[in-house]
C-alpha positions as MATLAB code, in Angstrom:
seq = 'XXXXXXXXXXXXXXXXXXXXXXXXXXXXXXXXXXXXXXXXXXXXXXXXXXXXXXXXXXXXXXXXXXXXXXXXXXXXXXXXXXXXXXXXXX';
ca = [
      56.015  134.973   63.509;
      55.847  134.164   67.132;
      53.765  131.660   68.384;
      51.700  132.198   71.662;
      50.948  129.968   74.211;
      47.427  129.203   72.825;
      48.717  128.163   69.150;
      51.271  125.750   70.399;
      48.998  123.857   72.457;
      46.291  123.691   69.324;
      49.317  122.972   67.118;
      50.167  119.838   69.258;
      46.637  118.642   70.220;
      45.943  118.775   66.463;
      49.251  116.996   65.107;
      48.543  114.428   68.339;
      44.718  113.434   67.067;
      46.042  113.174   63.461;
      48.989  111.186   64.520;
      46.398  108.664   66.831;
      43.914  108.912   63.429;
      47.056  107.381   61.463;
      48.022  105.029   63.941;
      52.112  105.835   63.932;
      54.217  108.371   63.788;
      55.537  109.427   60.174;
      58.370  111.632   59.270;
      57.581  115.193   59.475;
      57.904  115.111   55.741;
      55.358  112.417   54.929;
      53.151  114.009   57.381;
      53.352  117.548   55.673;
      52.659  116.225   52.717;
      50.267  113.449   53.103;
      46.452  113.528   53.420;
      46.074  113.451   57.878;
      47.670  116.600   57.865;
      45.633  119.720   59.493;
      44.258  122.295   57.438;
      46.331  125.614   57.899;
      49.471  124.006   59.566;
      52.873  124.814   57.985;
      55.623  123.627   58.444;
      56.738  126.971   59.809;
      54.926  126.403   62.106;
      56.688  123.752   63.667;
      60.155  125.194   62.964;
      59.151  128.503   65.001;
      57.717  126.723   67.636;
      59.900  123.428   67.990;
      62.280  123.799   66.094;
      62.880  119.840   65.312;
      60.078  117.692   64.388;
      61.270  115.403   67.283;
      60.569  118.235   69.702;
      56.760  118.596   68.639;
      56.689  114.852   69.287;
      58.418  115.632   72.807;
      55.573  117.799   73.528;
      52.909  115.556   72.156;
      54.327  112.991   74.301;
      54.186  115.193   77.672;
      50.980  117.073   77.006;
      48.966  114.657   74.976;
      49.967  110.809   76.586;
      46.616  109.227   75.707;
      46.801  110.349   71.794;
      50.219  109.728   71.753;
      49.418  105.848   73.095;
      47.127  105.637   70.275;
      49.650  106.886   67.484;
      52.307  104.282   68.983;
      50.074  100.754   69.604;
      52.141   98.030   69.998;
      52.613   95.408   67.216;
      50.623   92.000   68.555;
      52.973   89.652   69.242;
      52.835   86.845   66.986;
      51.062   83.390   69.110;
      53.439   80.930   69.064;
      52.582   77.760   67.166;
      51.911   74.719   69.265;
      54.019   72.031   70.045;
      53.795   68.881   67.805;
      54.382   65.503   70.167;
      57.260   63.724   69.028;
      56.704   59.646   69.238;
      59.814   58.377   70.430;
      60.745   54.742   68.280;
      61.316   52.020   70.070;
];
C-alpha cells in the first residue's frame, strides 16, 4: 500500500490532535494501543509512510507546530519557597 499525498497529511493532522488531546507524546506502542488512538489507523500505516515513529513526529512537528505545542506543554516550574529572615544573636 502506497500512501498519497492526501492520507499522509490526514494521518499526521489526526495523530497531531490526538497527541495535543493527550497532552505528551507516548511511544508509538502505547499510542497504538491505548484509547486516543484514531479509528482506522494502523500501524502500517505509519511504517509505509514514515517509516520510524520519530519521523511521523518530524512531520507533526513541521506541518502541525500549534498541535504539536499543545502535545509538548512545558512542566510549571516549581515557585520557589520564600526566604525565612535569619535573626542574627548578639
Amino acid at each position: 500500500m502506497i500512501l498519497n499525498g492526501k492520507r499522509k497529511d490526514r494521518i499526521v493532522k489526526e495523530v497531531a490532535m490526538a497527541l495535543a488531546e493527550m497532552g505528551s507524546v507516548p511511544t508509538q506502542k502505547e499510542f497504538l494501543h491505548g484509547p486516543h488512538k484514531p479509528f482506522g489507523l494502523r500501524a502500517e500505516e505509519i511504517q509505509k509512510g514514515w517509516r520510524k515513529w520519530a519521523g511521523l513526529l518530524d512531520a507533526i512537528k513541521r506541518y502541525q507546530p500549534e498541535l504539536w505545542e499543545l502535545a509538548n506543554k512545558p512542566k510549571p516550574a516549581p515557585k520557589p519557597k520564600p526566604a525565612t529572615a535569619v535573626k542574627k544573636e548578639k
